[in-house]
C-alpha positions, 0 to 999 in steps of 0.5 A: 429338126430338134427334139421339141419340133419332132414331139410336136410333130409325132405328137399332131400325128398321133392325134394326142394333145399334150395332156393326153401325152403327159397323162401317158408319161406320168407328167404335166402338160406344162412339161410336154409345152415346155420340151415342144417349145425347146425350153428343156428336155425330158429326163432318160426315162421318159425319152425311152416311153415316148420312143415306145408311144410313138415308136421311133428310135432314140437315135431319132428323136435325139439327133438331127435327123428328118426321118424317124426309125420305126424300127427301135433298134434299141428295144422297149422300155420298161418302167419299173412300175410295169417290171413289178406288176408284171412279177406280180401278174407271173406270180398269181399265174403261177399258181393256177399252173402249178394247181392245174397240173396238181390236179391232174396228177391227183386225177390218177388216184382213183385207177389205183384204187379201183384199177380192177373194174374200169367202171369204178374208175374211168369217170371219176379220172376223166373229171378230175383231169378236166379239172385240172386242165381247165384250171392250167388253160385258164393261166393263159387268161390271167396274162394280162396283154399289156405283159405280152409285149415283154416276150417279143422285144429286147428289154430296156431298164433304168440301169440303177433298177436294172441291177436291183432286179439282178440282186432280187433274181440271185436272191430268188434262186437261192430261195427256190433252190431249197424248194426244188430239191424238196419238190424233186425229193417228192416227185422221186419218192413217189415215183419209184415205188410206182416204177418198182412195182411196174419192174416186178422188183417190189413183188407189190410191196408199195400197191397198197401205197400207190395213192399217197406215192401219187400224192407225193408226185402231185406235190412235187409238182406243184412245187417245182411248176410253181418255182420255176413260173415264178423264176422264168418272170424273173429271169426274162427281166434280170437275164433279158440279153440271154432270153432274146439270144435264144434261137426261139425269140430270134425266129419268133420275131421274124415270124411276127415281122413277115406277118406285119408285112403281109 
């Protein structure tokens, strides 16, 4: 079978016609009537969607094989419009993190100011750190579905983007890195006072202090939950060999391939 007969064909199983198909590939119905027809092939990126439509291996749409793959060996590919929205989509993501876990650290503040009396302080503890939690828990409500896909495949980019998105990681890195040393100076700035007083080594020089230390580890916080969200989007696409490699995303697939079976 050629390549034009085995489009038309996953295409008639699939139940699409050929300007659902092209709408789908960002293209023309004349395209896809001309690849049918054997008057021409797609360019590499829009072989690897229709592996990905259909979910078939390249191996098999491009050799002259009969049966195809169903297991795409080589991976899923992402088109640099999905890469982007899928940064875009970590980014506001991150911030409801890093803001729920702010929140919850500033939930502390009011046991050290009425840490005498239980009463004065319980409630307002608990509602605050609902707050915070619930903003942290409505994070995952925000990931869109269409990005799950990218933390259970191995990647494929177009290689010219590919190395773009390696040149803007490093380049991340550099910038967070002033960032992260400055969350991590707060976070120890003003956890230590905490910790000296708990030791009996300040004899309760920094009491006094507690609210603006505990603001200080919320800060810190904030920033490294915010910088480190941010960098992990990054680093599933720009280092994705590393991410699959991982002991986790291996059993994680294997876990997914026996429930499929079931």
């Amino acid at each position: 079978m050629t390549f034009g007969e085995k489009l038309f064909k996953l295409r008639k199983e699939n139940g699409l016609s050929q300007e659902a198909l092209a709408e789908k590939l960002n293209t023309t119905r004349q395209a896809v009537s001309k690849w049918e027809n054997g008057q021409g092939y797609p360019e590499t990126e829009k072989i690897l969607m229709i592996g990905n439509i259909f979910e078939v291996s390249i191996d098999y749409l491009l050799r002259d094989t009969a049966e195809p793959s169903r297991e795409n060996d080589e991976g899923y590919y992402v088109s640099k419009e999905m890469a982007e929205g899928y940064l875009l989509n970590k980014s506001k993501v991150s911030k409801y993190i890093a803001l729920g876990l702010f929140v919850v650290a500033l939930s502390f503040i009011p046991y050290f100011f009425f840490n005498q009396d239980p009463s004065m302080y319980s409630l307002p503890t608990i509602i605050i750190a609902t707050v915070g939690v619930g903003i942290t828990a409505s994070a995952n409500y925000l990931e869109e579905d269409q990005y799950k896909i990218l933390k259970q495949e191995p990647l494929l980019f177009d290689e010219k983007y590919l190395k773009e998105l390696k040149v803007r990681y490093e380049k991340m890195k550099k910038k967070y890195a002033a960032l992260m040393l400055v969350g991590t100076c707060l976070f120890i700035a003003g956890f230590l006072p905490i910790l000296f007083e708990r030791r009996g080594i300040t004899s309760g020089f920094f009491i006094q202090y507690y609210p603006i230390c505990i603001a200080l580890v919320a800060v810190g916080i904030f920033i490294l939950s915010l910088t480190s969200t941010i960098l992990d989007g990054y680093k599933l696409l720009a280092k994705n060999e590393e991410y699959t490699n991982r002991i986790s995303f291996k059993l994680r697939k294997k876990v997914r391939k026996k429930v499929d079976g079931i």
